[in-house]
N, C-alpha and C positions, 0 to 999 in steps of 0.2 A: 504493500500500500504506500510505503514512503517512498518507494523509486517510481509510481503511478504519480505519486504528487508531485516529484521532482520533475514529471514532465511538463508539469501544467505550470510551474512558476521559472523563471528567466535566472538558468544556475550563474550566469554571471553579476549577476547581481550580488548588492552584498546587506540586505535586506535579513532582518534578523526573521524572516518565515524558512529562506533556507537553510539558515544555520541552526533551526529547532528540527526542520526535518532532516538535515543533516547527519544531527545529534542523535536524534531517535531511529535513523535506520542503521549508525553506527552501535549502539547499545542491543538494535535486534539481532545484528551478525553477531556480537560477541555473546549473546544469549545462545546463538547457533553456532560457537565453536569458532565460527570464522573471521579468524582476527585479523589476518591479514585486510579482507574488507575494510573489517572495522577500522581499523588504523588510518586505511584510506580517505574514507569520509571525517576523521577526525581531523588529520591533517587540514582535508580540503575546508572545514570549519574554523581550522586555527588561521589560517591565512585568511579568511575572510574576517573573523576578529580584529585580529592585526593590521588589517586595513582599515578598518571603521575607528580604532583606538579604543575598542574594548575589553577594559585590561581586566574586567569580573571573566567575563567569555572566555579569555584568554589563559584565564588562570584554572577555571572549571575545565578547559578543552585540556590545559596541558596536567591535570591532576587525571582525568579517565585515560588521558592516553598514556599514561605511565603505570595506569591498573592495568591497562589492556594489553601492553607490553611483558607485565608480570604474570598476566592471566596464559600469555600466550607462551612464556618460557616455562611455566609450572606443568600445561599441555607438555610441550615437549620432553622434559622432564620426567612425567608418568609414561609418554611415548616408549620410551628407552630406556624405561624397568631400572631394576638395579636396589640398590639400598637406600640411594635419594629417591626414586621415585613413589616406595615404599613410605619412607618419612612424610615426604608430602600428602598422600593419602591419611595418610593419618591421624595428622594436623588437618585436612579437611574436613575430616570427622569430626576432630574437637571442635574445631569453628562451628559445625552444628547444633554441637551439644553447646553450645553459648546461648542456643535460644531455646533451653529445657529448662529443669528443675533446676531452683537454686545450687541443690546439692550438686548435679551433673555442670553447671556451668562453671560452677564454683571450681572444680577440680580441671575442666577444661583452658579455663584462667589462666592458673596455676601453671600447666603443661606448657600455652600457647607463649606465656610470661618467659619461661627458662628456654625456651626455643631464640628467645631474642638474641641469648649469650652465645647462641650455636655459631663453629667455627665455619659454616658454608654460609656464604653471603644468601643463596637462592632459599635455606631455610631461614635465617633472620627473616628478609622480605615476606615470607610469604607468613610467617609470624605477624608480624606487622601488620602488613593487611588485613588477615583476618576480624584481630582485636580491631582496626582501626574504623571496619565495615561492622562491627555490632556495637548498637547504640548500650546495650548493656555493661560491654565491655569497655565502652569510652568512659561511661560514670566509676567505673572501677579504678580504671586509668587516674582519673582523676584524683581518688581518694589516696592511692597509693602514693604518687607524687607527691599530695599535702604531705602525708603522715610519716614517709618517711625522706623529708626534703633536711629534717636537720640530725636525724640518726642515722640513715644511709641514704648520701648520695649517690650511690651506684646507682640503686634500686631506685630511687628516685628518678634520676635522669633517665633511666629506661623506660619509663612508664612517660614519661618526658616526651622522649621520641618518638614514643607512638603519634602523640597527641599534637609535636609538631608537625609529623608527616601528616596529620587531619589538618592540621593549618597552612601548609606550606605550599601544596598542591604544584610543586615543580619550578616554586616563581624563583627558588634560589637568594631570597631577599630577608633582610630584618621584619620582622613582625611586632609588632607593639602589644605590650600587655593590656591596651584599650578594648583590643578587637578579639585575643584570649579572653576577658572579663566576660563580651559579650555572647564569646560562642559556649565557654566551656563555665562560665562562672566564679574564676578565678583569675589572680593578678598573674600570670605568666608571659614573658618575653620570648620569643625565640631566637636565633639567630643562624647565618652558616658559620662553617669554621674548616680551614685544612686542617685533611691528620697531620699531626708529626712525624709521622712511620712513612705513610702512602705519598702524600701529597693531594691526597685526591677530598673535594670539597664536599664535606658533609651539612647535609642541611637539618633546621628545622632542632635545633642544641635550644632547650630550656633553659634562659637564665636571667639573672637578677635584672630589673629593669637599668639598672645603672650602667647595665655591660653592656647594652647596647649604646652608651656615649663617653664610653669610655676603652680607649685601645688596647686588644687583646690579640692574643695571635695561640696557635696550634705547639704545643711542645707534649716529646716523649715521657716526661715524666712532672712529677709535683712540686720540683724543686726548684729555686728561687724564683719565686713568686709568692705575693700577699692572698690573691686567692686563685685557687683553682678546681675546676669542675672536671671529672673523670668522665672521657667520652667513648663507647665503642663505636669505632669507625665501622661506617656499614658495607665499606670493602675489603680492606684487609683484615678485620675483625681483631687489630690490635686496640689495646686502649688507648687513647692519648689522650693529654688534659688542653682544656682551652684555659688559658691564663693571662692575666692581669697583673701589671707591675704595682698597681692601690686597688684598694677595697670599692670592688664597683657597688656596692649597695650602699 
């Protein structure tokens, strides 16, 4: 029905009818496995954003198309069996069981939460997602972060992450604890940061609103410096800390 409607409206255009049926016939390939499509029509939605200077558009197109890129390497993934492919099933299971009984969601949590630590980038991600796609598990996320932001920052900043990559959606940018307040109910900041280790830029690091106007940078370890936040890099899956020469709070 969306490529029937595509015919009837002027795809060069950049009129936000086709960037909605764009959007909805890319969401129905990737419902039908076919990501590649989907991708297609995503692209061809981000470029028409881009041109109009839609930078909400812009940020929704490029947060599904980096689902759809996940969705389509975790396919692959299960494709070509193995011990990962196995893992990933399995965690898609828990993801289910996030929308059961307290008790089953609760242990699902639990599982999808220690999956974060995992030394394969393809299962952090698909950790991530999961939690990040139930609304259950974002208030959980939530609580965890409060509770334990001043007796384990570890644990903290990983429930952190999740909660960035719900805020971040690909833009690569600083996020103000205004616009946290109003989505998730709480004062948190986010920011990117290079690893230490990789070099490679991680996005979407919870931290004190003061860190964001005040200059920090990526290092291997917690040492000289007044404060620093433990980060697991989501490619090399080393830790390294984002640190501050003064107390950003």
């Amino acid at each position: 029905m969306y490529t029937e409607l595509l015919g009837l409206v002027d795809e060069g255009s950049t009129s936000y009818n086709v960037c909605a049926i764009l959007r909805n016939r890319a969401l129905s390939y990737r419902s039908l496995k076919n990501y590649d499509a989907a991708l297609e029509d995503l692209a061809r939605e981000l470029e028409i954003a881009q041109r109009k200077g839609d930078q909400l558009r812009v940020m929704e197109c490029q947060k599904i198309t980096k689902e759809t890129h996940e969705w389509k390497r975790n396919a692959e993934i299960e494709a070509g069996g193995g011990p990962k492919a196995e893992k990933i099933r399995e965690m898609e299971e828990a993801g289910h069981r996030l929308w059961r009984t307290e008790a089953e969601a609760e242990a699902a949590f639990e599982t999808l939460f220690s999956d974060l630590q995992d030394g394969d980038p393809d299962v952090r991600a698909a950790a991530g997602r999961l939690l990040a796609d139930n609304p259950n598990a974002i208030r959980k996320l939530i609580s965890v972060y409060q509770d334990c932001l001043g007796s384990d920052p570890r644990k903290s900043v990983l429930a952190g992450r999740v909660l960035g990559r719900k805020m971040d959606a690909g833009s690569q940018q600083m996020i103000h604890a205004q616009i946290s307040a109003i989505r998730f109910g709480i004062q948190v900041a986010f920011t990117p940061c290079v690893c230490g280790h990789c070099g490679q830029l991680n996005v979407g690091i919870p931290v004190p609103e003061g860190g964001l106007y005040t200059p920090f940078y990526g290092q291997q370890d917690d040492q000289n410096c007044a404060y620093a936040l433990p980060v697991l890099c989501d490619f090399c899956g080393k830790e390294f800390f984002i640190a501050w020469d003064s107390d950003p709070r």
